[in-house]
C-alpha positions, 0 to 999 in steps of 0.5 A, a space after each residue: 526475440 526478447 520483444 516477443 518474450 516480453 510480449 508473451 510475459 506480458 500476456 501472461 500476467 494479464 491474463 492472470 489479472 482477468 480471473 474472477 475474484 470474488 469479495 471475500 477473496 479481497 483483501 487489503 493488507 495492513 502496511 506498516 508505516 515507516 517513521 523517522 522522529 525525535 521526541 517533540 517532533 510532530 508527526 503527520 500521516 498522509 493517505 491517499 487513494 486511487 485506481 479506483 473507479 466509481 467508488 461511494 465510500 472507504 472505511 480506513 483503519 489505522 492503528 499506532 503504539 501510544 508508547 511512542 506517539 500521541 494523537 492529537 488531531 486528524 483533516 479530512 478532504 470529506 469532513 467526515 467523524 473519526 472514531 477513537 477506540 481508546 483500548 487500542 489504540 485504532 483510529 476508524 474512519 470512514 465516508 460516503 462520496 455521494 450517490 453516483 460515486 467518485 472517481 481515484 484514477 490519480 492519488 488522491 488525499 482523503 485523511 491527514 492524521 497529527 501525531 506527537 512524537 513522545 520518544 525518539 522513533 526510528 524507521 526501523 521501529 515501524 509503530 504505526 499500520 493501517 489497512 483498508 478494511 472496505 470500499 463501499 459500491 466498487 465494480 469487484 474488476 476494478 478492486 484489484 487495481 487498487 493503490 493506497 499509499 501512505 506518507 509520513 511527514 516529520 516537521 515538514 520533512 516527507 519520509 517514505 520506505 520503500 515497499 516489499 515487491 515495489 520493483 519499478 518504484 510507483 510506491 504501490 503493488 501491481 502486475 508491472 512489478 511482477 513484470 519486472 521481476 519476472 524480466 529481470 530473473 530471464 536477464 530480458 532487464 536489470 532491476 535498479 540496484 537499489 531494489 534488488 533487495 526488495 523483489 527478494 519477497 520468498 527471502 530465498 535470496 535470490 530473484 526468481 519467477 516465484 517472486 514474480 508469481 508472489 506479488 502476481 497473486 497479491 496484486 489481485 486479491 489474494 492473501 500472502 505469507 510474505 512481506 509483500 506490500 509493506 515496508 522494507 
């Protein structure tokens, strides 16, 4: 009986996915970048991409609180010009693959960014977010599928935060998640205890198949009211 919920749940959210979405219904949400640095410290900013299929080009957008944190250089796998705008403080970077377009189905570094930690950060402050303002030539079904993940490094020491709705923990926001949620609020499975706070999107604290319906329409394009997608 529960295989066959489970099945059934499955076909559900599947099904939702298989929607048509039209481009302007795209949209690519600015996470913020959870940081842990004392001052001095060097700190550098990790993005890759994948899930994408046959992708010509990415125009990323970063942005960060020069208070606290001063640019001094970025590396790129596509050698591509970065663009500073100074007023505020925006790093704009984009590239073009080549004409029959590159495959990310697994993670792929596109852009190291190396900050100066100026004062003592904490992962609570959160002074950095980006967002991924277009794909160039991507199949509109392929879009959704989409996961961008970003990693600090402070000195050498990797520091990652957990994202809101991330419910089996692969660092991106996808139907899988909403599966588990949606498992867990019928008491098919438990979620880790570790995530429970995360899966709590609605922040009516308590795990339900509104969770579940939340992350379901964020994962395929559709904007949120809730902290979906960013750090916890």
């Amino acid at each position: 009986m529960k295989k066959t919920i489970s099945l059934l749940l499955s076909i559900c959210i599947m099904l939702c996915c298989m929607l048509s979405v039209s481009a302007d219904e795209i949209s690519y949400k600015g996470k913020k970048v959870a940081l842990k640095a004392a001052k001095g410290d060097t700190v550098e900013i990790s993005v890759s991409v994948g899930g994408v299929k046959k992708a010509s080009g990415v125009h990323l957008v970063f942005t960060f609180d020069n208070s606290c944190l001063k640019y001094n250089s970025y590396t790129s796998s596509e050698g591509k010009a970065l663009v500073i705008n100074d007023a505020d403080y925006e790093l704009s970077w984009s590239t073009l693959f080549n004409a029959k377009g590159t495959d990310f189905d697994t993670k792929k570094e596109i852009i190291t960014f190396n900050f100066t930690a100026l004062s003592d950060i904490s992962l609570d402050d959160k002074k950095m977010t980006y967002y991924i303002k277009e794909f160039f030539d991507v199949n509109m079904t392929d879009l959704p599928q989409t996961a961008v993940c970003v990693v600090s490094k402070t000195n050498g020491e990797t520091v990652k935060g957990k994202l809101w709705g991330d419910a089996n923990g692969d660092d991106k926001i996808s139907t899988s998640d909403a599966l588990v949620i949606l498992r867990h609020s019928i008491n098919i499975t438990q979620i880790d205890e570790n995530r429970i706070n995360i899966c709590d999107v609605n922040n009516d604290g308590k795990i339900t198949a509104n969770d579940s319906m939340q992350i379901t329409r964020y994962s395929i394009g559709y904007k949120s009211n809730y902290p979906i997608g960013e750090v916890y």
